[in-house]
N, C-alpha and C positions, 0 to 999 in steps of 0.2 A: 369829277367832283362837283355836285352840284350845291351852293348856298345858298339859302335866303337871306339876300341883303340885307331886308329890312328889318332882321332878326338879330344879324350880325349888328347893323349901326345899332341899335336900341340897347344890346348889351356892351359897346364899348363908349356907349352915350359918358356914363360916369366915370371910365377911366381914361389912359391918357394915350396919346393917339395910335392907333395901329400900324400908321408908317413910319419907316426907321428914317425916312429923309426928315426935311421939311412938312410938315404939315398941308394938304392941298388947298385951294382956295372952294370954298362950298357954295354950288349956288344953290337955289332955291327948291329945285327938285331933286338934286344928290345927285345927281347922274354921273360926274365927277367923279364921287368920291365910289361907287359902283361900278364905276368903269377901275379905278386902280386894285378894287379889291377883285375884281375879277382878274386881273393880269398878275398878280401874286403868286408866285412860284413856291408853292407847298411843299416842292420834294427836292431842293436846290442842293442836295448834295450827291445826287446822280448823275448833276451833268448834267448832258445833252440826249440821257439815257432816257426819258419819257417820251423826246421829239422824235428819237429814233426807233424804238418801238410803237409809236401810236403812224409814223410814215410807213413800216413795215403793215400793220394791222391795214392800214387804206389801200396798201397795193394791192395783200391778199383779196380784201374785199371786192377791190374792182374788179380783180381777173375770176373770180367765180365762177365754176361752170355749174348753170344749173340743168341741166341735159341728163336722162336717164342714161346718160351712155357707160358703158362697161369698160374699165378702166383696164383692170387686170384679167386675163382669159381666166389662170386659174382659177379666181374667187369667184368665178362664174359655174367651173367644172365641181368645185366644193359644193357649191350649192346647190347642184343640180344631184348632187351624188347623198346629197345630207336628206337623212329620212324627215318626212313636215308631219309633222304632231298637230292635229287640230285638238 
């Protein structure tokens, strides 16, 4: 989920804070208050069900083969048997 910060402060400019604690202390360039609204957990009633899916999607990632190599014989023999339609 990506936000524009500076989108998001400008519309809660006139309402009343976005955080359910304490209010943060703001310094001059907001970095602060950008750093907490990026660490907000938008989907907080899955759990631990986003970290574990998003760890699952990085492993597939990393282990990728990108090699033309032929996995299965028969989807090889299919294909060699399947008439090509130009």
């Amino acid at each position: 989920l990506k936000l524009d910060y500076d989108v998001v402060l400008k519309e809660w400019s006139d309402k009343t804070s976005p955080f359910a604690g304490d209010s943060p202390a703001i310094d001059s360039a907001g970095n602060d208050v950008q750093a907490r609204l990026a660490n907000i957990d938008l989907f907080s009633e899955n759990g631990g069900m986003r970290e574990a899916s998003v760890q699952r999607y990085k492993e597939k990632r990393r282990t990728r083969l990108f090699s033309k190599k032929i996995r299965y014989q028969v989807r090889k023999v299919n294909a060699d048997l399947r008439p090509r339609i130009k």
